[in-house]
PLY file of the C-alpha trace (Angstrom):
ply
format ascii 1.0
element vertex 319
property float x
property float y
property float z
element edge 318
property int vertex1
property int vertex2
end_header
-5.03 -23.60 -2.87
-2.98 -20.23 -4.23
-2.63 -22.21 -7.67
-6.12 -23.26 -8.27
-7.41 -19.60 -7.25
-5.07 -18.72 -10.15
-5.91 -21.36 -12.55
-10.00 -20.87 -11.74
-9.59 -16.96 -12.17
-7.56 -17.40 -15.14
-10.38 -19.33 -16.89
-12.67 -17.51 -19.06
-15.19 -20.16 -18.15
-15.67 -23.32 -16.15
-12.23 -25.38 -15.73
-12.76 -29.18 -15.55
-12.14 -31.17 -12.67
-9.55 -33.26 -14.81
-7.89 -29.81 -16.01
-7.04 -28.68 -12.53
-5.90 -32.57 -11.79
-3.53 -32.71 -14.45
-2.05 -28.48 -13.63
-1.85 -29.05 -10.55
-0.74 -32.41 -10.49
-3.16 -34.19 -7.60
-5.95 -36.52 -7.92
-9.63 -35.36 -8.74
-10.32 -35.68 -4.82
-7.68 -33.65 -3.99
-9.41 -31.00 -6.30
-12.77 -31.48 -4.51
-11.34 -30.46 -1.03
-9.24 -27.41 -2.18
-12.40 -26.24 -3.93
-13.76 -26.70 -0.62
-11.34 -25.07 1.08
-11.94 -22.09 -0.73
-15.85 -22.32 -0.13
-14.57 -21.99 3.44
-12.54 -19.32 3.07
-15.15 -17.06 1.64
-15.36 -17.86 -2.23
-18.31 -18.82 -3.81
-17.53 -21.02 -6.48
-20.43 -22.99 -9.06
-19.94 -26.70 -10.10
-21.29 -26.51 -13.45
-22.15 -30.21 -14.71
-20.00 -31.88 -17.47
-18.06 -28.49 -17.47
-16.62 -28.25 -13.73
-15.64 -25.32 -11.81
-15.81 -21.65 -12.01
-15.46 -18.42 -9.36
-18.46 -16.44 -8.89
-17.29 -14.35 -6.33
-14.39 -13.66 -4.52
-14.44 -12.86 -0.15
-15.15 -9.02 0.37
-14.07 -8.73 3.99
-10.66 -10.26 3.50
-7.45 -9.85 1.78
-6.34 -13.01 0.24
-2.81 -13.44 -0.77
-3.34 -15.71 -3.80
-5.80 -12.70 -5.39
-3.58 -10.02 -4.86
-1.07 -12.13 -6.68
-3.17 -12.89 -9.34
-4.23 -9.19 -9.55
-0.23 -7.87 -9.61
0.25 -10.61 -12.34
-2.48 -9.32 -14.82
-1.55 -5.74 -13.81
2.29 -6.67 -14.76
2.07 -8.10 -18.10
2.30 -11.36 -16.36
4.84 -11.11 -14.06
5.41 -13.14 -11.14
4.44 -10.39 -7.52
7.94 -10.32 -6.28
6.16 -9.76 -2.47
5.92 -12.49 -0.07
2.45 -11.67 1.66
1.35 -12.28 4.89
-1.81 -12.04 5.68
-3.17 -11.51 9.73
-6.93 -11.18 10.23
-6.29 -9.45 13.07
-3.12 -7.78 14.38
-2.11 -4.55 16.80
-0.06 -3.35 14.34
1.67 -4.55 10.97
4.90 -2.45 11.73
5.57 -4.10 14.60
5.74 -7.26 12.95
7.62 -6.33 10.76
10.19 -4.73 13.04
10.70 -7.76 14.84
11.09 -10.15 11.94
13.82 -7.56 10.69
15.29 -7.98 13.39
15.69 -11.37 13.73
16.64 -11.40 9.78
13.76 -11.88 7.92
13.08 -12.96 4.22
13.27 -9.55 2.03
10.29 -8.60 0.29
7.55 -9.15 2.47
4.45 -7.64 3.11
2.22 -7.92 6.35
-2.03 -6.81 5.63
-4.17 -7.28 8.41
-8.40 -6.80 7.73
-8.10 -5.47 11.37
-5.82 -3.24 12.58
-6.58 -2.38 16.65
-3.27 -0.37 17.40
-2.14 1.09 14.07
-0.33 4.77 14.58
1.01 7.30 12.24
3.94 9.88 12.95
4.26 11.27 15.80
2.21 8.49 17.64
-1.24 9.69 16.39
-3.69 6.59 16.19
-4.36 5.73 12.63
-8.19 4.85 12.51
-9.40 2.01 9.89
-12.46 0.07 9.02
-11.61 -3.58 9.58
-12.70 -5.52 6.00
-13.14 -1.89 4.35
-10.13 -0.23 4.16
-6.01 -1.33 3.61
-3.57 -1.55 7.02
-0.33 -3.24 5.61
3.47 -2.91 5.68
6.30 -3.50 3.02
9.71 -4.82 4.61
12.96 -4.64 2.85
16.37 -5.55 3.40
18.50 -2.38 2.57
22.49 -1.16 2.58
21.57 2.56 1.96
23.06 5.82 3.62
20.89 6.90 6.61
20.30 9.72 4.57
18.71 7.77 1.37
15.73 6.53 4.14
13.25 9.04 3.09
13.48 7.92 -0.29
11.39 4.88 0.34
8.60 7.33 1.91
8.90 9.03 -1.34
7.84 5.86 -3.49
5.36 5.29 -1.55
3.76 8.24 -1.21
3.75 7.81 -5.25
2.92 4.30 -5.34
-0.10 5.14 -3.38
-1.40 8.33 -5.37
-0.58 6.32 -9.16
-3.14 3.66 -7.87
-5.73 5.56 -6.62
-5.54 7.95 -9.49
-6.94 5.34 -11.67
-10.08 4.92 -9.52
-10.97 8.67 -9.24
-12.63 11.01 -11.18
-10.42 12.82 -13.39
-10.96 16.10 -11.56
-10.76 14.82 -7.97
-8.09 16.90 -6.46
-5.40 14.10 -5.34
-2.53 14.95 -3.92
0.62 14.37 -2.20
0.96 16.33 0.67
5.11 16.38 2.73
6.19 13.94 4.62
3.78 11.21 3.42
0.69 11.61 3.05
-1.85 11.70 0.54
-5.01 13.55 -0.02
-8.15 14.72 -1.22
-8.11 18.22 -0.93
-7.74 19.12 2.47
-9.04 15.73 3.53
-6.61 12.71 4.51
-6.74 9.68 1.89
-3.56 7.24 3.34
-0.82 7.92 5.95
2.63 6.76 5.37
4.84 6.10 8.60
8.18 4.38 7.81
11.01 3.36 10.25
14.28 1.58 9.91
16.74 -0.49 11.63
20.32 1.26 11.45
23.45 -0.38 11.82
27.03 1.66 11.77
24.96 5.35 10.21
23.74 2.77 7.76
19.78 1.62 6.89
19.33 -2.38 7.14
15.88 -2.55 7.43
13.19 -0.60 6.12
9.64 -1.28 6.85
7.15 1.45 5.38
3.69 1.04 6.96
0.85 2.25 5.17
-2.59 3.33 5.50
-5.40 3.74 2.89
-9.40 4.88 3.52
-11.01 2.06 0.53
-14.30 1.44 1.21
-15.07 2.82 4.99
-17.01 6.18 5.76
-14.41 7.64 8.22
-15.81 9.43 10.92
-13.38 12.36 11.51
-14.07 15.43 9.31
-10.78 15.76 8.18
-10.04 11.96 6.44
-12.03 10.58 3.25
-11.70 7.32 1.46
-11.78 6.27 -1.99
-15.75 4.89 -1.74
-16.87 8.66 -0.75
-15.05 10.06 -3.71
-15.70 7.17 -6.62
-19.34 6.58 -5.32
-18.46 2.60 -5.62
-16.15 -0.34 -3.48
-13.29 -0.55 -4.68
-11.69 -4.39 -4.33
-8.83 -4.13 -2.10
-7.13 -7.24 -3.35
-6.62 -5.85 -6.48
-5.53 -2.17 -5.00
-3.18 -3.16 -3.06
-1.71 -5.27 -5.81
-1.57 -2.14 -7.64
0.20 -0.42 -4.85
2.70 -3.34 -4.77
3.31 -3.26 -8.31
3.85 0.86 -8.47
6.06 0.80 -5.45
8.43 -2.21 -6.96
8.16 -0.27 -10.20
9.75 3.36 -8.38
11.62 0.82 -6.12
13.59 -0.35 -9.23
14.07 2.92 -10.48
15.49 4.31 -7.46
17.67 1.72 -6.71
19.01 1.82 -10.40
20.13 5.37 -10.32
16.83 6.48 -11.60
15.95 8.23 -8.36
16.04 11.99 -10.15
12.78 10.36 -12.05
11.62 9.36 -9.06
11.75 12.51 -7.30
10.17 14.54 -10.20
7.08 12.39 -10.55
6.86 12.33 -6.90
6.95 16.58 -6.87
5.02 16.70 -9.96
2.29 15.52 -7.75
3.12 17.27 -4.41
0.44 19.89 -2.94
0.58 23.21 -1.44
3.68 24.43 -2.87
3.71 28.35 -3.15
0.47 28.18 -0.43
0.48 30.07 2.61
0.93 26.62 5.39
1.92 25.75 8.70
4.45 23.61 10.14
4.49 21.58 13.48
7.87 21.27 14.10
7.40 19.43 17.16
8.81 22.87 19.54
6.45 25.74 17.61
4.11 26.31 14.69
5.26 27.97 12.37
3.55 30.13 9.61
4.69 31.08 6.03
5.07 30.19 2.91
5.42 26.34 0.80
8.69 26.95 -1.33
10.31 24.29 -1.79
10.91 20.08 -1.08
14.73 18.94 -1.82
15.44 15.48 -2.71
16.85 14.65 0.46
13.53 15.43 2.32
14.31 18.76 3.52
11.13 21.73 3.72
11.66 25.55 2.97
8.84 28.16 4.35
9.41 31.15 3.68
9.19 33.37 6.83
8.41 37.24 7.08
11.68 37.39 3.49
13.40 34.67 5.12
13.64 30.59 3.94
13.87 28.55 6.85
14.56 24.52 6.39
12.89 21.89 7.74
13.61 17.97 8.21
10.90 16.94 10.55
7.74 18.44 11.69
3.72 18.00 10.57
2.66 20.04 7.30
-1.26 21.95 8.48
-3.08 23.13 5.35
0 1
1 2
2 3
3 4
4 5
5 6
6 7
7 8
8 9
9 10
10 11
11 12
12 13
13 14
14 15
15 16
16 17
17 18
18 19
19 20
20 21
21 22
22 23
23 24
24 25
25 26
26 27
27 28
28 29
29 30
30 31
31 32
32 33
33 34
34 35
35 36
36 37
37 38
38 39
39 40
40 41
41 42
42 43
43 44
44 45
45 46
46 47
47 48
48 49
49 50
50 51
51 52
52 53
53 54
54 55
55 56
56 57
57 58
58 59
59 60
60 61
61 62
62 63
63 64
64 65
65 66
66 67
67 68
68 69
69 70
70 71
71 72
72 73
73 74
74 75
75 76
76 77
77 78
78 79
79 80
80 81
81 82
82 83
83 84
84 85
85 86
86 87
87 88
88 89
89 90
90 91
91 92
92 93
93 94
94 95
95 96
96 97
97 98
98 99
99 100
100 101
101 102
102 103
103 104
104 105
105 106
106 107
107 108
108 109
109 110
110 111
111 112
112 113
113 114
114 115
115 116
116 117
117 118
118 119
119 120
120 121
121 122
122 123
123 124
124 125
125 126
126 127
127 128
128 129
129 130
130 131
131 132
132 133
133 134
134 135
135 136
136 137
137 138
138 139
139 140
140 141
141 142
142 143
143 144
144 145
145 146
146 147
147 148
148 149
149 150
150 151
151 152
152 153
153 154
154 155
155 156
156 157
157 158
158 159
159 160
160 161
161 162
162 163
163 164
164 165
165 166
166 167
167 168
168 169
169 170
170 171
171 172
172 173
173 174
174 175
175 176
176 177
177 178
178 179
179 180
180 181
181 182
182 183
183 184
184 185
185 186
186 187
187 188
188 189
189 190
190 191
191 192
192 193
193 194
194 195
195 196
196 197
197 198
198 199
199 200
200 201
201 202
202 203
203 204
204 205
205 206
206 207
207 208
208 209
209 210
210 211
211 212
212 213
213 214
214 215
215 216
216 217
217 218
218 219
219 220
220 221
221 222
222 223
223 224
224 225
225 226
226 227
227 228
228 229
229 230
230 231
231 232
232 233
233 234
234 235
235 236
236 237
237 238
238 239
239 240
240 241
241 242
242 243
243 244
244 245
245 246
246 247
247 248
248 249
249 250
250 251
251 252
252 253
253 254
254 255
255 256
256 257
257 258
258 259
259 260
260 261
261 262
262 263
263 264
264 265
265 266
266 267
267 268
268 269
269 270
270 271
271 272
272 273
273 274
274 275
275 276
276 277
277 278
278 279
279 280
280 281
281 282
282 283
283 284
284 285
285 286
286 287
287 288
288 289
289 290
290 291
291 292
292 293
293 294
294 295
295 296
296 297
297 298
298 299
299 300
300 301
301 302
302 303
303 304
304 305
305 306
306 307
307 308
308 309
309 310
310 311
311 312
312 313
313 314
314 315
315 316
316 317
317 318
């Protein structure tokens, strides 16, 4: 069924019956039941007579693997997505799948999207709200050999994978932003939520599964989040977004991982909010007031405090 979605959105018009027969290798009646298998799954698809087959729209209330492959292909000049996706219509949380497939040695490159999300979190074990069908809940799971101390590196290139795709459906002067440890946003509202983890073995990361959260097309209720829809005034299709996301995070992935992390790390501040801004830090003990100076490669926050820079590691950035 994932090749004929390809093959039917890769036609600029109808694709015969005996076309798809010969691609794909199967019998005309094979053809007819995959085409109805997609008609189940949500796609509406026109038999056009003496022509055959052609898409005329695509599910809105589901992710579907084959499309977001499709979508990372034409977004990649045609190459292959690299991400095994696995797609839940429902699930408590996508990190916790992942977590336990790492741990019983999963396939690397994987990625787990749910359309409903009822137990999703962010740091510090806030509940991360989403719209189920509206808005992206999914995790990326890779097998790693890294110091303990390269970790925060994925949250990085995500963080940046996140903000290059949205960029592109925002006005120009919408003021996106990343904001430390992993978040992105709209101002002072809350666009996506980043929380990654990792399975350590001997002070060294295994595993790494980065979960993340983006408002698409939902109207969130708190004050203090917004999602792409409010800001662009139109849906956005998630398929192809979080092919986008995919393809920008295998992109930094690549970089990093190639010694190109310096680049990484520049685009990634380039892009970071609030520094020189009077903030506040949660470090989990106290807030703290002062100022934004500085982030360091390895993670690490400075606030400057009544002359003095103090350093942070952990703790919850309040603008």
């Amino acid at each position: 069924m994932e090749d004929l979605v390809r093959i039917l959105m890769d036609g600029k018009d109808a694709v015969s019956g005996e076309e798809i027969a010969r691609r794909l290798g199967i019998s005309r009646t094979a053809v007819w039941k995959q085409v109805q298998n997609l008609e189940e799954a949500g796609f509406k698809i026109a038999s056009v007579h003496r022509r055959g087959y052609r898409i005329v729209s695509v599910p809105e209330r589901t992710i579907v693997p084959s499309l977001v492959d499709w979508h990372y292909s034409a977004l990649s000049d045609g190459a292959e997505n690299p991400w095994e996706i696995r797609h839940f219509a429902e699930t408590a949380s996508t990190n916790d799948i992942a977590k336990k497939d790492a741990a019983e040695g999963f396939v690397n490159n994987r990625v787990y999207v749910t359309d409903r999300q009822t137990a999703g979190r962010g740091r510090l074990q806030r509940k991360w709200e989403s719209e189920p069908g509206l808005d992206l809940t999914f995790s990326i799971a890779i097998s790693a050999d890294v110091p303990v101390t390269d970790f925060y590196r994925y949250t990085m290139n995500a963080g940046l994978a996140v903000h290059q795709a949205v960029k592109d459906l925002l006005p120009a002067e919408a003021p996106l932003r990343i904001k430390w440890p992993n978040d992105v946003y709209i101002g002072k509202r809350k666009l996506s939520g980043i929380l990654s983890e990792m399975i350590t073995e001997e002070g060294r990361a295994k595993s790494i599964i980065v979960g993340v959260g983006v408002n698409v097309n939902s109207s969130p209720s708190l004050e203090r989040a917004v999602s792409v829809r409010q800001i662009s005034g139109e849906d956005t299709d998630r398929n192809r977004l979080l092919a986008r996301i995919l393809e920008r995070f295998e992109f930094y992935r690549t970089l990093l991982e190639n010694g190109g992390f310096d680049a990484v790390f520049a685009s990634w501040k380039a892009h970071l909010g609030w520094l020189g801004d009077p903030v506040r830090i949660d470090t989990g003990r106290a807030v703290l007031e002062g100022i934004l100076v500085d982030v360091s490669p390895e993670g690490f926050v400075t606030l400057r405090r009544d002359g003095a820079d103090e350093r942070f590691y952990t703790g919850d950035l309040l603008v």
